[in-house]
N, C-alpha and C positions, 0 to 999 in steps of 0.2 A: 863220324860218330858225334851223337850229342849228347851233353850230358846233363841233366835235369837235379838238383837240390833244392833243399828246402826245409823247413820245420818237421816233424811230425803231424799227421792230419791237415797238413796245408793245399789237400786236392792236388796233390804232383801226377800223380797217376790219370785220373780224369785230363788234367791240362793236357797230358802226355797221349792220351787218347783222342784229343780235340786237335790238338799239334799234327798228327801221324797219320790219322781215319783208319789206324788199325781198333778190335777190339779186345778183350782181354782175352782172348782166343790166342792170340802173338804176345802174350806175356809171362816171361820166365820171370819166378819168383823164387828171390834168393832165400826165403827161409823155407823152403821145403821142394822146388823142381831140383833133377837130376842135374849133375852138372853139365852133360851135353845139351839140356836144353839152352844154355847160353849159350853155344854156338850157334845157334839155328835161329834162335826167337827174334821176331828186332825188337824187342822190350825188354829191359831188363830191371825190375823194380826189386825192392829193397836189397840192394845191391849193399848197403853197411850189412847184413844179415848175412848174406853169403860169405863177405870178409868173415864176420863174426862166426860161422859155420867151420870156413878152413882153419881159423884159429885154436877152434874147438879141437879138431882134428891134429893139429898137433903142427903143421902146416908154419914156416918161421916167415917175414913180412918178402922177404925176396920172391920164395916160391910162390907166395900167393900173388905177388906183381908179376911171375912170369903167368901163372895163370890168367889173369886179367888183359895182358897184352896177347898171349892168344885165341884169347876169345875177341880180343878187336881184330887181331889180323885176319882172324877166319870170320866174321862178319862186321866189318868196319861198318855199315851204315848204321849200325845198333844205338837203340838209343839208352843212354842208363838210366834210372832214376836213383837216389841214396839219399837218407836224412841227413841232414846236419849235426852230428852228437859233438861238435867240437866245443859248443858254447855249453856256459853254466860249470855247475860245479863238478871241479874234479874230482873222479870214484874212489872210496878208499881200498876196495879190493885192485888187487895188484891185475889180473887179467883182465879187469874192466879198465883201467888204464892205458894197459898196452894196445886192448881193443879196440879204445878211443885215438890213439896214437896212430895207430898202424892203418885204422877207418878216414882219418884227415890225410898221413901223407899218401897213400895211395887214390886218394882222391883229390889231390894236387895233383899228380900225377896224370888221371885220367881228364882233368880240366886244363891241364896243358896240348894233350893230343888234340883234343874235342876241338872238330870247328866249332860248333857252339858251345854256352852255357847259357841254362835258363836258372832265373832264381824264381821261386815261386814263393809267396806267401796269400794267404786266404784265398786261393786261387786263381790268383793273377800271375802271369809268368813276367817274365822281365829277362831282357837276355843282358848277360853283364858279360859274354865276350860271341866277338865272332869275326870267324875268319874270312876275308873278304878274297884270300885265294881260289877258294873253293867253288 
């Protein structure tokens, strides 16, 4: 699994399609595809949204980490893509907090599994981890 961050509008998506030589044709997007299509896709782009979706849903930060870890087990080479909302100022709405919260540590989480990480800004990737097991 790799997993791809970055800014908002930092071209993660494109890098991710340059990275892959798949096309958007292979990519599950977390604000509006089915949840099965993350087990299948090996894209997975705005992956903070899809958090931000199960939260909506009522969904508490466990169940949505078992979700996430079955969607790697059932397609581990998947790549994520997710924005970064951790910097900047903190929301004064209480669910946009915990959004933010629960968007960073499950994204520790999935940057611990990843053999890679790419950071991307103005769309340049930069890999800040990778595993030379693999």
């Amino acid at each position: 699994m790799i997993f791809i961050i970055g800014g908002e509008f930092q071209g993660k998506l494109q890098y991710t399609l340059d990275l892959t030589g798949f096309d958007e044709s292979n990519v599950a997007d977390g604000l509006k595809d089915k949840i099965e299509d993350f087990f299948e896709k090996p894209i997975i782009y705005n992956f903070h949204l899809l958090i931000r979706r199960l939260l909506e849903e009522k969904k508490d930060i466990e169940s949505i980490k078992d979700i996430v870890r079955n969607i790697i087990k059932e397609n581990p080479e998947v790549v994520i893509i997710s924005n970064e909302i951790g910097y900047g100022i903190v929301p004064i709405e209480k669910f946009h907090r915990e959004y933010r919260e629960a968007t960073g540590r499950i994204c520790c989480e999935v940057a611990k599994n990843a053999k890679e990480v790419h950071r991307v800004v103005c769309g340049i990737g930069n890999i800040i981890k990778e595993d030379e097991n693999d």
